[in-house]
Structures are given as C-alpha cells and as structure tokens.
C-alpha positions in Angstrom: -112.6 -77.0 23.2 -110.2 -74.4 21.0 -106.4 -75.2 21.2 -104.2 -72.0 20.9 -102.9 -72.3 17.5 -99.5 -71.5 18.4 -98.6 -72.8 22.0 -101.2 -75.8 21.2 -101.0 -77.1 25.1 -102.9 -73.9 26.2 -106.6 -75.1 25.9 -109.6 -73.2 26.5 -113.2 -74.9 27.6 -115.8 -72.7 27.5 -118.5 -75.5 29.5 -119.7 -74.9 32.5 -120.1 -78.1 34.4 -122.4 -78.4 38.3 -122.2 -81.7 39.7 -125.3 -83.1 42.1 -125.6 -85.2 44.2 -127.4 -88.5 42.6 -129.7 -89.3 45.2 -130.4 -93.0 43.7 -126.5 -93.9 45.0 -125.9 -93.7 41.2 -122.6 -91.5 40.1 -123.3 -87.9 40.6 -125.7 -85.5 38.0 -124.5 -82.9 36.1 -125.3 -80.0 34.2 -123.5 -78.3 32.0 -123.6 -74.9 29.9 -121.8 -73.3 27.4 -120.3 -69.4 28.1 -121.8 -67.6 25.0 -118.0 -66.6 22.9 -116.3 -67.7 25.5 -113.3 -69.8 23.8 -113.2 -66.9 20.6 -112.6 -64.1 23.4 -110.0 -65.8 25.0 -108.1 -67.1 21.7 -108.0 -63.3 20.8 -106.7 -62.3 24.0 -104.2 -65.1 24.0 -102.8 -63.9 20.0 -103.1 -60.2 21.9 -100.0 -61.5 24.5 -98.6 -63.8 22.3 -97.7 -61.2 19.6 -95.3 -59.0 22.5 -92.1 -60.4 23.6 -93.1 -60.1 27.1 -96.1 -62.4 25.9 -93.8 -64.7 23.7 -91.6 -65.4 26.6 -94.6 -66.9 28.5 -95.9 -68.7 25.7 -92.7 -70.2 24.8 -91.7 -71.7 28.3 -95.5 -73.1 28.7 -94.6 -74.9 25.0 -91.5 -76.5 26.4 -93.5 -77.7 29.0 -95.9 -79.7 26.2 -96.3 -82.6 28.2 -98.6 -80.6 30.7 -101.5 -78.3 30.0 -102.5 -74.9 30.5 -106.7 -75.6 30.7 -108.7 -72.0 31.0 -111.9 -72.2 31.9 -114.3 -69.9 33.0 -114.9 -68.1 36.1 -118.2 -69.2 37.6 -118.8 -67.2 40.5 -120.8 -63.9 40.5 -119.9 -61.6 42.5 -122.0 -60.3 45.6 -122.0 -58.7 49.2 -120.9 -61.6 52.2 -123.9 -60.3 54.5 -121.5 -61.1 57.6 -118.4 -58.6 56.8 -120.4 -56.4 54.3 -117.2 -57.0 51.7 -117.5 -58.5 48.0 -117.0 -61.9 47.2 -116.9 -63.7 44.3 -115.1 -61.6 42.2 -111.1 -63.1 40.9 -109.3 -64.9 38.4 -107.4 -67.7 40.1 -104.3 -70.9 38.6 -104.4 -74.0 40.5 -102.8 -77.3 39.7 -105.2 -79.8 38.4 -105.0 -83.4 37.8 -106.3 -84.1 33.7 -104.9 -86.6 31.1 -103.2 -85.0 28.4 -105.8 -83.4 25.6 -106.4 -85.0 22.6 -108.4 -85.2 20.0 -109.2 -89.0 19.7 -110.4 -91.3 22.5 -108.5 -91.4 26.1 -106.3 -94.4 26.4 -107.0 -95.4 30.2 -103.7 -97.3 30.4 -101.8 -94.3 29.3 -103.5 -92.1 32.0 -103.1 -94.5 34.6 -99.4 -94.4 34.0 -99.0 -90.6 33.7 -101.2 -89.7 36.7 -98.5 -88.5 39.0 -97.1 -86.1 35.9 -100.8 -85.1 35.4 -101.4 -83.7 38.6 -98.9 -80.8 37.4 -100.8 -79.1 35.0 -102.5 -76.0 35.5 -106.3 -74.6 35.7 -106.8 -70.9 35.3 -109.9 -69.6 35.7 -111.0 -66.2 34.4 -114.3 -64.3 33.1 -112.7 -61.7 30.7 -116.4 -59.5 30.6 -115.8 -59.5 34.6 -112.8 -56.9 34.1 -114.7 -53.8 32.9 -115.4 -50.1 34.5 -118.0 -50.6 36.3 -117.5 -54.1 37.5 -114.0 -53.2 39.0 -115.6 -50.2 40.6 -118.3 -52.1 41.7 -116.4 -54.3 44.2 -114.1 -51.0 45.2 -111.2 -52.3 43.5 -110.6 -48.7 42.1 -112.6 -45.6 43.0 -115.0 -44.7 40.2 -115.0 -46.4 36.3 -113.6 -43.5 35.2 -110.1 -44.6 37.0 -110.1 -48.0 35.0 -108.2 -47.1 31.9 -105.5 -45.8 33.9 -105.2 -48.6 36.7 -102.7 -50.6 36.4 -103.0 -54.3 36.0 -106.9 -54.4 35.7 -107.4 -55.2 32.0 -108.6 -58.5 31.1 -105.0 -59.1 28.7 -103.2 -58.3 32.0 -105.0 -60.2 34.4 -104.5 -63.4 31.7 -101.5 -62.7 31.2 -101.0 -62.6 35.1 -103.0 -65.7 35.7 -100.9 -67.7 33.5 -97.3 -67.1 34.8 -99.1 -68.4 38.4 -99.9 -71.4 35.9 -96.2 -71.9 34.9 -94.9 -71.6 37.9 -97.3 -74.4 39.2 -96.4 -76.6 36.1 -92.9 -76.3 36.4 -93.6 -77.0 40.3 -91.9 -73.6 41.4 -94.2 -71.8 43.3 -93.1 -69.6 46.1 -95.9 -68.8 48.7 -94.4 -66.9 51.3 -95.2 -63.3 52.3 -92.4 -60.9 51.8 -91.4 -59.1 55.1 -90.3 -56.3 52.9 -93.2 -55.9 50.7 -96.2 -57.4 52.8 -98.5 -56.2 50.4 -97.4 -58.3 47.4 -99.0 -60.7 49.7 -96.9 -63.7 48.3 -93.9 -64.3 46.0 -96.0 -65.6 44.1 -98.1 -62.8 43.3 -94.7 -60.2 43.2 -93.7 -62.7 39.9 -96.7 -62.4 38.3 -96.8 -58.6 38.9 -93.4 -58.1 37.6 -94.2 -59.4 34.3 -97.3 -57.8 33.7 -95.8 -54.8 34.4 -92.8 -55.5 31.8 -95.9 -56.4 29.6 -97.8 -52.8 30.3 -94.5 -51.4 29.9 -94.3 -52.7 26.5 -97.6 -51.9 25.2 -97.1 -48.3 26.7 -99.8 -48.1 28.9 -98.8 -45.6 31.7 -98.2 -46.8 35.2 -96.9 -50.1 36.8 -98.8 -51.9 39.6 -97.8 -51.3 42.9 -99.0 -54.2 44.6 -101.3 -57.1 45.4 -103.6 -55.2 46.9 -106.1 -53.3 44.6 -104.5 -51.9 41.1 -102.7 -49.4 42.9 -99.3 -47.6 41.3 -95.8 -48.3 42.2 -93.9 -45.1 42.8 -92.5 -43.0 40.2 -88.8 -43.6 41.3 -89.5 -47.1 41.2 -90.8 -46.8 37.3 -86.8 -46.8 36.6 -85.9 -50.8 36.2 -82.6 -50.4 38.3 -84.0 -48.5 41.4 -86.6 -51.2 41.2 -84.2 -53.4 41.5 -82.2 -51.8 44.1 -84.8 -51.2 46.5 -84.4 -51.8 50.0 -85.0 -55.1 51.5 -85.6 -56.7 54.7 -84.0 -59.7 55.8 -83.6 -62.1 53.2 -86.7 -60.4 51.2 -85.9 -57.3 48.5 -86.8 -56.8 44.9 -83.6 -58.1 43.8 -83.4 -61.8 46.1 -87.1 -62.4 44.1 -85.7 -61.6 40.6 -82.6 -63.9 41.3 -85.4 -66.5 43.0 -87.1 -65.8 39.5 -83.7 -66.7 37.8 -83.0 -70.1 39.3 -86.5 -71.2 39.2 -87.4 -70.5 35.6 -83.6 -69.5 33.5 -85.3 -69.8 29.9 -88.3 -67.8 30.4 -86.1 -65.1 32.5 -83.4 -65.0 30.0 -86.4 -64.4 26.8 -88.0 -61.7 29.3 -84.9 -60.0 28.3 -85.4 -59.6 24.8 -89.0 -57.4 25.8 -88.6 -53.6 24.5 -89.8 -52.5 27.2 -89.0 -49.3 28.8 -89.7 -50.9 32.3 -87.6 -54.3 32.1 -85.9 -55.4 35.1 -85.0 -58.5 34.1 -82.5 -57.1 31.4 -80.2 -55.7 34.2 -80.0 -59.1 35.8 
C-alpha cells in the first residue's frame, strides 16, 4: 500500500484479492496476488497530473475531502469477445463508492469504524490497469481504428483516463453525482461522464496534446468550432440540457475545485469564462 505523497488520502493497492466459497461453512477463502509495479506506475502517473494546474485542482479538492479516501486498485478483468453479441468485454476503468475504514498505518480501532460507517460508505474505488491503455490494446477492442490512431485520440492515454477516473471519484465522495442522459448530447451518455470529459480535456489542453474528446462514446473528437472555450459553452441545448446548464451544475456542486480549474493555462478552459 503506497500513499501519494502529496494528496496522502489517494492510496494505491496493488493486491489482487479472489474470494471462494469455503465449503467447510467456515468464512470464505481467498487468494491474493500482487500486480508486478503496479503501485510505482501509478504514483508516477499521479505526480504526472499532480504537477498541472488542471491536475492540482483535482488533487486539491480530493485533500479537502481527507476524511474519505480515494483507494485505486487494479483492474482485474481481461478483456475478451462475449460469444453471444460478438462485442468485447472486459475492457474499462471504472469509480464506485466503497465502504472502507479510514487508512492507516497502525491497527484498525473497531469502535472507531463502527462509528464512522455511514461516512465510510462515501469514499471512492477506482479501478484501472494503466498497461491496458496502449496501441494495440485500444485497437484491439475497436475503440479507435488501427494503433497508429492512438497518439492522436483524444482521451485514451493512461494519465487521461486516471485523471478521468478520479473526478467520477470526487464527485461520488462529495455525493454529487449526476446520472442522467443529456437529451442534448446523448452520447456523453451521462452528466457524469460530460464532467469528467470536460476536465480531461482542459488537462489535454494544457499539456498541448491536439484534439479534445468528443464524447463518451469511443475517443472520438469534438468539432473544431467547438475547440474555442466560449462556443463550447454557447452550444445549443435542448430543454433544460446544454453545455452551459452542466458547467453551472458543475459550479454549484463542486465551487472550490471549479474556481481552481480556472487558474489551468490552458488554451481550452471553459471554466475560466464562467
């Protein structure tokens, strides 16, 4: 177990743990295994978002949140072919609220668990295989069309889909989380997954890779005219749903880490016209 040295309630795990059934009526077995440089790769990529303001904004709202816990872990599933629908499986990066004690380094105090289980269930599992994001892997599951395309896709690196990953987490420790599907812009999917993708793409912005992501749906990239922050935000909506309604819903929900977005160079930075 590594602690991120700055933002010290991020923790990475780098066990692998399969629970079976104890047939005795005993508790359960287990097995675990340790992902070879798991928790090193991660800590780099961690001090690789950290050290950009986009990154530091993230990392400074999980800190104020230092009574919960960012836990990453990694992804355990391979992917393969479903047999039934011929599509890939298996293959993802996912932030779920999970129920844990507060990390230390010394024994668990039972009492103090018991008494801080509802807080507990608050904090935030993220679960993500950084060798999983390469060429051929992405091309493999026809997330983009041939490894060539990977460099230039937005969204797909493995910093970006961390980064991604944990502003789901945030959003589930600060109890925000907005899962309905945008009637203007079905293919974010979720509101969810349109915050997320706004702040990678302030973070791609600001490490000046070229092109933002379009979309939830592959690693696709948003139009040209929509490269320029204002016409971004500006776009037209439907109903209650536009570009702008999710940057103000962004605004209510989480005012410290919106107002420290601002302070990101980058070209591509919505959140500094708002």
């Amino acid at each position: 177990m590594l602690k991120f040295h700055d933002v010290p309630n991020v923790v990475i795990v780098g066990s692998l743990i399969t629970f079976r059934p104890n047939n005795t009526g005993g508790p359960p077995d287990y097995t675990e295994m340790e992902v070879d440089g798991y928790e090193t790769e991660v800590m780099f990529l961690l001090s690789r978002i950290r050290w950009t303001w986009t990154g530091w904004a993230l990392m400074m709202d999980i800190f104020r949140m230092s009574h919960k816990t960012v836990l990453i872990i990694p992804w355990s599933e391979l992917p393969y072919i479903d047999p039934t629908d011929g599509n890939w499986k298996g293959f993802n990066a996912t932030a779920n609220n999970v129920i844990l004690p507060k990390l230390t380094d010394g024994p668990v105090d039972m009492d103090k668990l018991k008494d801080g289980y509802d807080d507990a269930k608050h904090n935030a599992l993220v679960r993500f295989n950084p060798w999983m994001w390469n060429a051929d892997a992405v091309a493999g599951v026809g997330f983009i069309p041939k490894p060539a395309d990977f460099k230039g896709a937005p969204g797909v690196l493995k910093d970006e889909i961390l980064l991604h990953e944990m502003v789901h987490a945030l959003r589930r420790m600060r109890n925000t989380v907005d899962g309905h599907k945008p009637l203007d812009q079905p293919r974010y999917d979720t509101v969810e997954e349109f915050m997320a993708i706004v702040v990678s793409n302030v973070y791609r912005s600001e490490v000046n890779r070229p092109g933002l992501r379009a979309d939830h749906h592959g690693f696709t990239s948003l139009p040209a005219a929509q490269e320029d922050a204002a016409k971004f935000i500006d776009a037209p909506g439907k109903g209650a749903d536009s570009n702008k309604s999710r940057m103000l819903e962004f605004r209510r929900d989480n005012p410290d880490f919106f107002n420290d977005l601002k302070k990101s160079p980058a070209k591509f930075n919505p959140f500094k016209l708002m």
